[in-house]
Structure formats: structure tokens, C-alpha cells
VOBA-922479 format. One record per atom (N, C-alpha, C): residue number from 1; atom name; y negated, x, z negated. Coordinates in Angstrom, 2 decimals. Layout:
REM residues N
R   num   atomo        c2        c1        c3
R   NUM      CA         Y         X         Z
...
REM end
This chain:
REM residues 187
R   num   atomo        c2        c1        c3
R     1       N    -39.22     12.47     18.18
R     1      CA    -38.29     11.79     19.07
R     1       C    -36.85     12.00     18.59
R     2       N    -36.55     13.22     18.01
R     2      CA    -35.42     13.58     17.63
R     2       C    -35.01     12.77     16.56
R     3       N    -36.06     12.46     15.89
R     3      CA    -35.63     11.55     14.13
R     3       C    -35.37     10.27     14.79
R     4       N    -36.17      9.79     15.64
R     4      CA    -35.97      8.55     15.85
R     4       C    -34.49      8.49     16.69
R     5       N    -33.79      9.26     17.27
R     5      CA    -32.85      9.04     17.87
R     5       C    -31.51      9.29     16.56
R     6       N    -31.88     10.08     15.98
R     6      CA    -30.61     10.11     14.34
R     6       C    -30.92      8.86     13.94
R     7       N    -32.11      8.29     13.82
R     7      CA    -31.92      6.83     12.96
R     7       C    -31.36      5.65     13.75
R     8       N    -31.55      5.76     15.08
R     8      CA    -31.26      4.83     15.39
R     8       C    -29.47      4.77     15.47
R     9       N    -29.12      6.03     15.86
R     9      CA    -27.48      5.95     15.61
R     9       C    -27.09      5.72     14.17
R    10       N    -27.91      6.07     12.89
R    10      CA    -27.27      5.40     11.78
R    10       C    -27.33      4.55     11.89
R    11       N    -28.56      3.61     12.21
R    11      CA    -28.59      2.15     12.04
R    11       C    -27.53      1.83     13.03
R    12       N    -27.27      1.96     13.89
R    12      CA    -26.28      1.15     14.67
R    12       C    -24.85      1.53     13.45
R    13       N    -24.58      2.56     13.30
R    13      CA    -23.11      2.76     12.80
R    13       C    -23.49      1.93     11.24
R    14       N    -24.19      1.81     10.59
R    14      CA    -24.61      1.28      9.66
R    14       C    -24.71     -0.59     10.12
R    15       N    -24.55     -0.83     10.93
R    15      CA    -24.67     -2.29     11.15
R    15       C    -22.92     -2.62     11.53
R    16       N    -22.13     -1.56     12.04
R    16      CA    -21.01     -1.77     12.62
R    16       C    -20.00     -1.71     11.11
R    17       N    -20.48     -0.97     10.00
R    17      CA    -19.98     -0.71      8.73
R    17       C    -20.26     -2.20      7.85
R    18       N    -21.41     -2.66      8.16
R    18      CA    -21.60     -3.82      7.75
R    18       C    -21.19     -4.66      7.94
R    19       N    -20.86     -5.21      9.37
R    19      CA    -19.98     -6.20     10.18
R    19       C    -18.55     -6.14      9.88
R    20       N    -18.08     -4.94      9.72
R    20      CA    -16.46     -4.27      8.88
R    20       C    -16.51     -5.07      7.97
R    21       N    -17.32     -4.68      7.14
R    21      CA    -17.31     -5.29      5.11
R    21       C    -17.65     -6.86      5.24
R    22       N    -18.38     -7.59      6.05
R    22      CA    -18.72     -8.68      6.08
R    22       C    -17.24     -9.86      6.53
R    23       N    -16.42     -8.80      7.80
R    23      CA    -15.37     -9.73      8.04
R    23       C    -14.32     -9.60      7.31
R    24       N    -14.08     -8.37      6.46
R    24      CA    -13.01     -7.72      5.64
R    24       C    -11.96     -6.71      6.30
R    25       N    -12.08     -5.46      5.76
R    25      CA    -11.37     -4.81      6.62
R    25       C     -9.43     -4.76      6.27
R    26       N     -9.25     -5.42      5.32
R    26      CA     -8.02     -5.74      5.73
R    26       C     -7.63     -6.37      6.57
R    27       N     -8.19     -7.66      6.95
R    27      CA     -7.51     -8.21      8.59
R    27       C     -8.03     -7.33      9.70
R    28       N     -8.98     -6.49      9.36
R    28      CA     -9.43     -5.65     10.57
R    28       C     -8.09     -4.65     10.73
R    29       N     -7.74     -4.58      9.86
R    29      CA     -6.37     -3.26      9.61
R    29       C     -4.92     -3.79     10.11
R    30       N     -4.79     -4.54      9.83
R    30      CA     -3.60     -6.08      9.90
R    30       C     -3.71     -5.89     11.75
R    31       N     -4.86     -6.22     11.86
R    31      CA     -5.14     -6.70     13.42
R    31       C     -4.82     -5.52     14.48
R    32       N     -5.27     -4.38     14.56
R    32      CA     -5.17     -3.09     14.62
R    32       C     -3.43     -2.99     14.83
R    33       N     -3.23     -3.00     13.66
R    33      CA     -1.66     -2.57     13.15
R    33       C     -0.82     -2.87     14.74
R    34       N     -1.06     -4.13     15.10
R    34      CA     -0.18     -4.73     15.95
R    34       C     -0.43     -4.42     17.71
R    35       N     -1.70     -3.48     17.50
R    35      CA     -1.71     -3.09     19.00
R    35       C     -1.27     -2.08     19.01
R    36       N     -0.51     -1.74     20.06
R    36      CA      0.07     -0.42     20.85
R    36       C     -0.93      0.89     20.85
R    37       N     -0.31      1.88     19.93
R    37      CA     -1.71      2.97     20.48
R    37       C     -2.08      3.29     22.01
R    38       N     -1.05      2.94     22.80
R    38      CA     -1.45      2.95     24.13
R    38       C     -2.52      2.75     24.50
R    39       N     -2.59      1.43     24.24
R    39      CA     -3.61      0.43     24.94
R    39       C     -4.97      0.64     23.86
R    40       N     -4.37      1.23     22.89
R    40      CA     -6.10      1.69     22.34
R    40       C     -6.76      2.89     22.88
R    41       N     -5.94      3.71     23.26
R    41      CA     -6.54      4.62     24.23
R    41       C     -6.95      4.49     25.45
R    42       N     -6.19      3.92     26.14
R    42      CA     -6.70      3.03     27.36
R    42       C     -8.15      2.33     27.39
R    43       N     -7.96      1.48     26.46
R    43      CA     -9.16      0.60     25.88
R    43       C    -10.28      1.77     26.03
R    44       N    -10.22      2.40     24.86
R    44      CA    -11.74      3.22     24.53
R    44       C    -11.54      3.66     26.11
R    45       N    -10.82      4.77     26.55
R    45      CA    -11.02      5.51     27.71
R    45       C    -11.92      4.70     28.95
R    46       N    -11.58      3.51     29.30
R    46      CA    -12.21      2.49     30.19
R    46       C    -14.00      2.16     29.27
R    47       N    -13.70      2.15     28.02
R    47      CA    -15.18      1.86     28.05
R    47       C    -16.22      2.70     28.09
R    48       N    -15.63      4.23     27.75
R    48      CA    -16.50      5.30     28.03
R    48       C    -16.68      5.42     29.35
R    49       N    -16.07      4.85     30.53
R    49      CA    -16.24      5.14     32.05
R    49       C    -17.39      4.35     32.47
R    50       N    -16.84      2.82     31.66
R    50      CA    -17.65      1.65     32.16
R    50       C    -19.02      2.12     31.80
R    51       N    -19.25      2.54     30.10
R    51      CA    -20.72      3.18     30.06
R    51       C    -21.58      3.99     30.17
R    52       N    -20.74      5.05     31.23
R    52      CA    -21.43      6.33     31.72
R    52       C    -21.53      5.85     33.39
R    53       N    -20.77      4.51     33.54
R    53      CA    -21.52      4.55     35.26
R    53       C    -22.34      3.48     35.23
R    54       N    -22.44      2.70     34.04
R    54      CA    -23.45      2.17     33.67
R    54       C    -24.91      2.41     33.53
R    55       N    -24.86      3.73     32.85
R    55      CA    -25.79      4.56     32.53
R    55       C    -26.47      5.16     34.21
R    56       N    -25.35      5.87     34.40
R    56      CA    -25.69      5.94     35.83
R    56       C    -25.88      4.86     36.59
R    57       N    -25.76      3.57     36.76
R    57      CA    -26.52      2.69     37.82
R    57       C    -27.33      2.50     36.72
R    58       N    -28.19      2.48     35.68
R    58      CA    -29.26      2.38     35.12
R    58       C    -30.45      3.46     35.71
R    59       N    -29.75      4.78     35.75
R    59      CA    -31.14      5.94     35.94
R    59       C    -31.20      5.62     37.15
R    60       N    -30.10      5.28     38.41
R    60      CA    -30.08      5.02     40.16
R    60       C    -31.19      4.09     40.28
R    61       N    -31.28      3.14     39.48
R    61      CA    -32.54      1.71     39.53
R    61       C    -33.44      2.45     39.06
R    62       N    -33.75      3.36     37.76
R    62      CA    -35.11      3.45     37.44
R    62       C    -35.67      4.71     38.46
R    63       N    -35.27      5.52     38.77
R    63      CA    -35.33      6.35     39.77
R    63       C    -35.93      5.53     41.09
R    64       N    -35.13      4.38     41.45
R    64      CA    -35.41      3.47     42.70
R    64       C    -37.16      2.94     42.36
R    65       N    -37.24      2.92     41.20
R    65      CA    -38.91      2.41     40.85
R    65       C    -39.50      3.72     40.70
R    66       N    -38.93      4.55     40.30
R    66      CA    -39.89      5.68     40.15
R    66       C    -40.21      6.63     38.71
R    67       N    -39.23      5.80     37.91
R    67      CA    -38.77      6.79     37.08
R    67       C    -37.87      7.57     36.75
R    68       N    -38.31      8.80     36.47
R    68      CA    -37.58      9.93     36.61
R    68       C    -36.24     10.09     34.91
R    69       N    -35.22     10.26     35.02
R    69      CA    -34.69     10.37     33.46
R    69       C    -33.45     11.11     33.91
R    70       N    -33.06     12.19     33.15
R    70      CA    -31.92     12.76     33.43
R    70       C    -30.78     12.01     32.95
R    71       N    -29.55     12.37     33.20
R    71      CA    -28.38     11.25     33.33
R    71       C    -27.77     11.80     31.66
R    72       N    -28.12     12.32     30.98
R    72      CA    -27.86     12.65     29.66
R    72       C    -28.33     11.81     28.71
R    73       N    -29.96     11.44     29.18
R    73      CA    -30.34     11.10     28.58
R    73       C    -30.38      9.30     28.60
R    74       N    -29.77      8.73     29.95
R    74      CA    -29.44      7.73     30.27
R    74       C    -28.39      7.23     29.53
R    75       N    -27.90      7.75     29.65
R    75      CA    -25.80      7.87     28.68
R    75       C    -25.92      7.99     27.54
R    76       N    -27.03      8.85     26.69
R    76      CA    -27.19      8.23     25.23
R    76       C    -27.93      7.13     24.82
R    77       N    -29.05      6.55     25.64
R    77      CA    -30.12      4.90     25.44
R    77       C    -28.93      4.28     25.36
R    78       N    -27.81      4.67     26.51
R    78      CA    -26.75      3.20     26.96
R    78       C    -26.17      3.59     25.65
R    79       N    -25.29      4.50     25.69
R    79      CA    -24.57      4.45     24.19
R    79       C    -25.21      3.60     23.10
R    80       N    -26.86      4.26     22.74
R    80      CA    -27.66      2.93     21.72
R    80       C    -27.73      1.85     21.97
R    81       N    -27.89      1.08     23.12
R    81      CA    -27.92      0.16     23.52
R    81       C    -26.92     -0.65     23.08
R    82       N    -25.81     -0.18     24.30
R    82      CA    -24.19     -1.11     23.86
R    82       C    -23.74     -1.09     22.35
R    83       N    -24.10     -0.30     21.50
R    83      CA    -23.75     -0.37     19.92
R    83       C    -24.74     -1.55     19.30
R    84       N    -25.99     -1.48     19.86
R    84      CA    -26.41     -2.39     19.32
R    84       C    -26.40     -4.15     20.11
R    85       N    -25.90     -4.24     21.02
R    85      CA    -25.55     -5.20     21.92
R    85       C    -24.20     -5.49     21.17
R    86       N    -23.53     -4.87     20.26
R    86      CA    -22.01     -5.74     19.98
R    86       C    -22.67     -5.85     19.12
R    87       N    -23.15     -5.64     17.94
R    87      CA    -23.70     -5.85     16.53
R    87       C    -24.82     -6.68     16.38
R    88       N    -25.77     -6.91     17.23
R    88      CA    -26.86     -8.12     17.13
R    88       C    -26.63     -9.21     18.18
R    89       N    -27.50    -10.87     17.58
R    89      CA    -27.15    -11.38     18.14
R    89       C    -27.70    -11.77     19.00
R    90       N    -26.96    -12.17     20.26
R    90      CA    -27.70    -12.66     21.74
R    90       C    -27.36    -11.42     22.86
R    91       N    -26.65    -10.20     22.12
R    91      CA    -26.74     -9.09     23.20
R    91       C    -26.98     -9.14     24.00
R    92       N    -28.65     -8.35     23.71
R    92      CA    -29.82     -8.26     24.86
R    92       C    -31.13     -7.47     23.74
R    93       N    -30.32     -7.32     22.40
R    93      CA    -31.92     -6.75     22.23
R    93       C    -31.24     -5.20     22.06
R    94       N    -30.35     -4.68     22.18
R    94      CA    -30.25     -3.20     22.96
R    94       C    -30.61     -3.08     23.71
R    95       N    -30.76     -3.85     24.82
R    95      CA    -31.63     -3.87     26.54
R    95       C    -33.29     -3.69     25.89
R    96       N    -33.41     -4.53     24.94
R    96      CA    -34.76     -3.90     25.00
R    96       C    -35.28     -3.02     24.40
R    97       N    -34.21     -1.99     23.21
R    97      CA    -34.94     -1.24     22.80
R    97       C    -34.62     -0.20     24.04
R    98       N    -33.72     -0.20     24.89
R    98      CA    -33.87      0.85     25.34
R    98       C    -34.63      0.95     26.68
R    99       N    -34.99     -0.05     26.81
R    99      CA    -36.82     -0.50     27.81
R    99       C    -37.91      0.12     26.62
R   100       N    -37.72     -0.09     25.47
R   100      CA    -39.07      0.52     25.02
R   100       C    -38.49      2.27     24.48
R   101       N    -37.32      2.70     24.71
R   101      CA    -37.66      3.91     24.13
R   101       C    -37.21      4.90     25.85
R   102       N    -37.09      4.46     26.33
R   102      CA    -37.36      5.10     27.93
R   102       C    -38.62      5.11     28.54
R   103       N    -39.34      4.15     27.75
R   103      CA    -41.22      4.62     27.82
R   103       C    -41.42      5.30     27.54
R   104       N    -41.19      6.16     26.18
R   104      CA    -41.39      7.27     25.91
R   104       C    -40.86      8.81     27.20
R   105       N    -40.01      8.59     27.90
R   105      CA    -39.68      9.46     28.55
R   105       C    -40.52      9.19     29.95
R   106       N    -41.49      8.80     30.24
R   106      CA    -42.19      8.66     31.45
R   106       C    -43.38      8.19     31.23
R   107       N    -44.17      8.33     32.56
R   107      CA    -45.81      7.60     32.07
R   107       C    -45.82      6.44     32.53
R   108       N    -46.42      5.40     32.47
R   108      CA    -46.71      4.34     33.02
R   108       C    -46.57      3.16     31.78
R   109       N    -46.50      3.17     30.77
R   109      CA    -46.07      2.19     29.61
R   109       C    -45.27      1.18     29.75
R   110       N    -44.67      0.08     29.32
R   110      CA    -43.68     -0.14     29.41
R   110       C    -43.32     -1.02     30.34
R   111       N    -44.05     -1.56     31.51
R   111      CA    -43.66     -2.20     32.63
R   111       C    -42.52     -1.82     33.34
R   112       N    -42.28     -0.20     34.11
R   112      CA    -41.25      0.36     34.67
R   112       C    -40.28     -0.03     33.81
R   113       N    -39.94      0.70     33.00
R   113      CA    -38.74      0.56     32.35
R   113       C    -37.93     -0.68     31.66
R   114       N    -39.25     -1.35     31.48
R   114      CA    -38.66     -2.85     31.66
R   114       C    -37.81     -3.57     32.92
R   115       N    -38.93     -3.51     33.62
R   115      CA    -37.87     -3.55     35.44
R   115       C    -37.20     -2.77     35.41
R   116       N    -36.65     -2.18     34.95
R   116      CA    -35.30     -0.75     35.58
R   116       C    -33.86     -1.65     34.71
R   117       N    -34.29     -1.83     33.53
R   117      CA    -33.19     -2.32     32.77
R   117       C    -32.92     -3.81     32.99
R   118       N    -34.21     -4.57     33.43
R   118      CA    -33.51     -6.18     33.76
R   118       C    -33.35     -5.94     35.29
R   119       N    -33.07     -5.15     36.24
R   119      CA    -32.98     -4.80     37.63
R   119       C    -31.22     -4.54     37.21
R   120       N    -31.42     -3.19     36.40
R   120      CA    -29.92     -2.71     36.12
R   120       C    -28.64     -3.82     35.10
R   121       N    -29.47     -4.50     34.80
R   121      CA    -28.57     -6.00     33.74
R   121       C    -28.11     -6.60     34.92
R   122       N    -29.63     -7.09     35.59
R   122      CA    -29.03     -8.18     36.77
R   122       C    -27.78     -7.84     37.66
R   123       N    -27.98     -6.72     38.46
R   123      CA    -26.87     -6.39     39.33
R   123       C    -25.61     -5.80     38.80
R   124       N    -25.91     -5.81     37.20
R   124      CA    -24.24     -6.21     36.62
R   124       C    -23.32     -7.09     36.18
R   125       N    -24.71     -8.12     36.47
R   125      CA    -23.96     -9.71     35.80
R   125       C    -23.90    -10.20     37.67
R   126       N    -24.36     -9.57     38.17
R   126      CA    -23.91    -10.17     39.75
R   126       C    -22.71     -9.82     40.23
R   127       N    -22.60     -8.36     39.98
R   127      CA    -21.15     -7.92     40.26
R   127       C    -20.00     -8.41     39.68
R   128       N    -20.56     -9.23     38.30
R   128      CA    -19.03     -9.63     37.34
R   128       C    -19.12    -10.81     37.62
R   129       N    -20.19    -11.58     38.52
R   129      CA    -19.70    -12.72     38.72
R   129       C    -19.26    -12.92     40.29
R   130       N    -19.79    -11.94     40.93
R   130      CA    -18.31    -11.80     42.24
R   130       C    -17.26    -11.20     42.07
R   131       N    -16.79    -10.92     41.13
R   131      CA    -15.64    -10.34     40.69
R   131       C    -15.07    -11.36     39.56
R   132       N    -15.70    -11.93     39.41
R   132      CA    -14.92    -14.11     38.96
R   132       C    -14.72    -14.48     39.80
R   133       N    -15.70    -14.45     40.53
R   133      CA    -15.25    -15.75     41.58
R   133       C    -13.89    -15.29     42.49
R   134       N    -14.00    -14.17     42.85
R   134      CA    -13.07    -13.23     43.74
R   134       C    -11.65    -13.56     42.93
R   135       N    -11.64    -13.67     41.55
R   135      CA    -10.68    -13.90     40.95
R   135       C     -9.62    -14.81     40.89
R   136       N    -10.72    -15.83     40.84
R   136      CA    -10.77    -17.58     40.58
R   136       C    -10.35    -17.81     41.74
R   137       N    -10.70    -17.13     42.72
R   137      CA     -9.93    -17.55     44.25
R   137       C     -8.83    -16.96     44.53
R   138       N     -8.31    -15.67     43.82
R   138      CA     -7.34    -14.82     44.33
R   138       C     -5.91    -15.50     43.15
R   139       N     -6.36    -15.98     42.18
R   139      CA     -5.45    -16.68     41.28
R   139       C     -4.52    -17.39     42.08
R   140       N     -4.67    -18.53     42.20
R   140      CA     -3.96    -19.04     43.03
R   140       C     -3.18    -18.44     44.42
R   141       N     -3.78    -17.64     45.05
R   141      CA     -3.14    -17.24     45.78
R   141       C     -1.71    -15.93     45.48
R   142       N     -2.05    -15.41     44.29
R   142      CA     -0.99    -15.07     43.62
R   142       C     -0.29    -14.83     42.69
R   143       N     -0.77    -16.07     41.54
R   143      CA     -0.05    -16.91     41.27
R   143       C      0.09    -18.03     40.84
R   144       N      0.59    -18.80     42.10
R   144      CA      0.23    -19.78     42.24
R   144       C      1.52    -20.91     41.49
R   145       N      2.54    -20.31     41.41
R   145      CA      3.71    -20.92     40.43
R   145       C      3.25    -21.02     38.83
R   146       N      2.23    -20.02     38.66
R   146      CA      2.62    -20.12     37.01
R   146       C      0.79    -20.48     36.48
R   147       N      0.02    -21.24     37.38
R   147      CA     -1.28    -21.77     37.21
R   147       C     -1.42    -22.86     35.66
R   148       N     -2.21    -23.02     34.69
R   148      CA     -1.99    -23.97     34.59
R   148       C     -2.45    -25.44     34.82
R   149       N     -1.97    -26.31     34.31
R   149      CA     -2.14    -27.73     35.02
R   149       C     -2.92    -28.01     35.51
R   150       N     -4.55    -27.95     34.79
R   150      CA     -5.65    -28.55     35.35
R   150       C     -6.73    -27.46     35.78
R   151       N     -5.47    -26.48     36.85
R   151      CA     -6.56    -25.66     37.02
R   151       C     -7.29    -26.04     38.46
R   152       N     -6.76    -26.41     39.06
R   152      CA     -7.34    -26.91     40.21
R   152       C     -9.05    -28.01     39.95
R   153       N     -8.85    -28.50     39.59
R   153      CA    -10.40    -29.10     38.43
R   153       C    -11.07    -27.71     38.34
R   154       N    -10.56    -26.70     37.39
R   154      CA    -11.31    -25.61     37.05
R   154       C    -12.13    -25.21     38.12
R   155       N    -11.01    -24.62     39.34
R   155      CA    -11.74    -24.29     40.49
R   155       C    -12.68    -25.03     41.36
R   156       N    -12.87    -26.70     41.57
R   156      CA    -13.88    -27.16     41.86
R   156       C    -14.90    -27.54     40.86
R   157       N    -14.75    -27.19     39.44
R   157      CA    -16.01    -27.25     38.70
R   157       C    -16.82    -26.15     39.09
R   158       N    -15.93    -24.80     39.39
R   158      CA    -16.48    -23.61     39.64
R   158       C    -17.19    -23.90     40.81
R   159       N    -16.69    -23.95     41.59
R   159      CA    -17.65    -24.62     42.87
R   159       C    -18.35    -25.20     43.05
R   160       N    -18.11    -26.39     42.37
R   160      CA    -19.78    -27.25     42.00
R   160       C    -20.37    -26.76     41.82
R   161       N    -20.60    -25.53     40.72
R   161      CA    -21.65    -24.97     39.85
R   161       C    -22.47    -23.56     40.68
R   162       N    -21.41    -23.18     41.66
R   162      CA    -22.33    -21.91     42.50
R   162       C    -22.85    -22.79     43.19
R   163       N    -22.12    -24.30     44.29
R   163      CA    -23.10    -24.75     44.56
R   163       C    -24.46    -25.15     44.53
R   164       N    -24.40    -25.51     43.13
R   164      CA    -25.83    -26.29     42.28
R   164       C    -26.61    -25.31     41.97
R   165       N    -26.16    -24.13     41.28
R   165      CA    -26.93    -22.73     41.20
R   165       C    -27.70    -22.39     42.34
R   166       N    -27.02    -22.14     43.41
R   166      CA    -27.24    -22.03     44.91
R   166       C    -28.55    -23.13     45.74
R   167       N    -28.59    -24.04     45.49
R   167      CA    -29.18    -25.16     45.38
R   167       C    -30.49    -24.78     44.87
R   168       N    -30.00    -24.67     43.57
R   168      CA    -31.40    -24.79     42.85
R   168       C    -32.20    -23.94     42.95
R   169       N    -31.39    -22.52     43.09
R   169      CA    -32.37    -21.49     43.28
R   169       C    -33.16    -21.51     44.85
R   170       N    -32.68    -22.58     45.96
R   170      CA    -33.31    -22.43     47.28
R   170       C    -34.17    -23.52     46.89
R   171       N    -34.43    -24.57     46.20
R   171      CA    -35.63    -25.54     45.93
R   171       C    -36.20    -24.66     45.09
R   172       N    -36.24    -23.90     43.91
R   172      CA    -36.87    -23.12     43.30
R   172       C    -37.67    -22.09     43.62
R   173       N    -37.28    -21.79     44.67
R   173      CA    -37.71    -20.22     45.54
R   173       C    -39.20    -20.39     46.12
R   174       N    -39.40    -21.95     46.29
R   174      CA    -40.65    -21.83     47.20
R   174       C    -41.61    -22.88     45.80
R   175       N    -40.60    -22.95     44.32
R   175      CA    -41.57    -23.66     43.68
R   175       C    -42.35    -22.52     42.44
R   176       N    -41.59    -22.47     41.29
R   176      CA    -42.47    -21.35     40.55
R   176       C    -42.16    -20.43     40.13
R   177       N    -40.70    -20.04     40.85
R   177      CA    -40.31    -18.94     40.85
R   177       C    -40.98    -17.70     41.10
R   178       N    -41.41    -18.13     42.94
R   178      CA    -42.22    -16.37     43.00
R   178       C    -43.46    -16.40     41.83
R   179       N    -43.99    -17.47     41.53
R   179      CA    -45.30    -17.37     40.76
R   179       C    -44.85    -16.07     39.64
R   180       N    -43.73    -16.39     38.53
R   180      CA    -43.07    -15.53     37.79
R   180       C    -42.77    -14.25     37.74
R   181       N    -42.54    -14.79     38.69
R   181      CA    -41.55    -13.00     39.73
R   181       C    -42.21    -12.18     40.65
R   182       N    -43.45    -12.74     40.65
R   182      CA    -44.03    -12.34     41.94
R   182       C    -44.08    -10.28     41.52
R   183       N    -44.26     -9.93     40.52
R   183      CA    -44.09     -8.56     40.62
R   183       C    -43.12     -7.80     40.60
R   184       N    -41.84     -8.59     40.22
R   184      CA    -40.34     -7.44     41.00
R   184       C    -40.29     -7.51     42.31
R   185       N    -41.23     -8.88     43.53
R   185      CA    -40.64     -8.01     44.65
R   185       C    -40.16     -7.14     45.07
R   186       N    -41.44     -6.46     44.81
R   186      CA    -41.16     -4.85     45.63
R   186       C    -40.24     -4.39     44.94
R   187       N    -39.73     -4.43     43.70
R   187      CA    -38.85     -3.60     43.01
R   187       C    -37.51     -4.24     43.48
REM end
């Protein structure tokens, strides 16, 4: 378990070294140059928060199903995970290696931990999209002088689209949805 966790951090830092050399690291250097060290500390500091309470609402869900994982060991999958979620494409197949290597830390093979991590994805793409919309509505209200032109369009496309989402998922609900889904109910 131990080897497999050294390889997998080379391979990730080994894919991030690759992606360097592939775009050229002189404009990577160039680019750099012009941000404030401030805000690069800032930067990292916020993403180590974002992925240790990440981690933590990851073990809170698998715990909620019934698997057990200490929060150490949650905070390093996520660490593998998110390294390999910027470096491959579609970020989502860090979500799944770390559904299949959190099998290893419990019994039941890999059903749980599958539900723990698309349970723990979902209610983070829910939260960032009430925290758009919350946005998209609070824009205007302060500031509403310096909008630009065609944002008002923006905001009823946005609306259309939770509508239609909204919509679809209540005609969907009674068509083959539960068929699909029928085993996260309970979860």
C-alpha cells in the first residue's frame, strides 16, 4: 500500500513536470513574474483549506454510508485526487481513483466508496452552483452601475436554464431516473 501511494505521487508530480515542458516553462516564468507574491500565498493558502474541508466533507459522506477512514488519510486520496484532476482530462478520473483506492481501506468492494465520492462531488457542485446563482443575483444588486451591457440577457438565460433543469428533472423523476438511481436512495 505504501509503494502504491509513492507512485502514485510521482506520477502525479511527473505529469505536472510534463505539462510544464509541454507548455514551456518560460511563459510559465514570464506569467508568474507578474503576480504579486501576495496573492500567491493567499492563493496556495485557500487551496490547502478548500482541500482539507473537502477531504473532510468526503470522510463526513463516507462515514454517513458506513465507511470508516481517518481524516489523514482522507486529505492525502484528496491531495491524489486534485493533482490528478488538474493534469488529466475531464477532471473526474482522480474521483475515481480515489473510489478505487479507498476500497482498499474498508470491506465491502467498491460500491461504498464509489457512493461516498459521487455523494461528496455532488454536494459540491450543488453548493457552487448556489453560490452562482446567489451571485448572479447579488451582482446587480451591488453593482449595478458598472454591469456589463448584455448582462441582463445573461441573467434570464440563467433562469431559463434552472428553470428547464428544474423541469426536467420533475418529468424525469417519475421516468428513468429512479430506475438508475434506484440504489443511492437510501444513501
Amino acid at each position: 500500500m505504501r509503494k502504491l501511494a509513492v507512485m502514485s505521487a510521482f506520477l502525479c508530480l511527473a505529469l505536472l513536470a510534463a505539462l510544464i515542458w509541454a507548455t514551456g516553462t518560460t511563459q510559465l516564468i514570464d506569467a508568474l513574474k507578474k503576480v504579486p507574491p501576495g496573492h500567491i500565498i493567499a492563493a496556495l493558502a485557500a487551496v490547502q483549506v478548500q482541500i482539507v474541508a473537502s477531504a473532510w466533507r468526503w470522510r463526513f459522506t463516507a462515514r454517513r454510508l458506513g465507511q470508516e477512514m481517518p481524516l489523514s488519510v482522507a486529505i492525502r486520496e484528496y491531495y491524489v485526487s486534485s493533482a490528478l484532476n488538474l493534469v488529466l482530462p475531464g477532471g473526474m478520473a482522480g474521483d475515481a481513483v480515489r473510489a478505487y483506492r479507498s476500497r482498499a481501506e474498508g470491506e465491502g468492494g467498491w460500491k461504498r466508496p464509489a457512493a461516498a465520492v459521487f455523494l461528496e462531488r455532488l454536494s459540491g457542485q450543488l453548493v457552487f452552483f448556489a453560490l452562482v446563482c446567489g451571485g448572479l443575483i447579488a451582482w446587480p444588486l451591488f453593482l449595478g452601475g458598472q454591469l456589463p451591457g448584455n448582462f441582463g440577457v445573461v441573467i434570464w438565460i440563467a433562469a431559463a436554464l434552472v428553470i428547464a433543469g428544474l423541469g426536467l428533472g420533475i418529468a424525469l423523476r417519475n421516468a428513468w431516473l429512479p430506475a438508475r438511481f434506484r440504489g443511492l436512495g437510501p444513501d
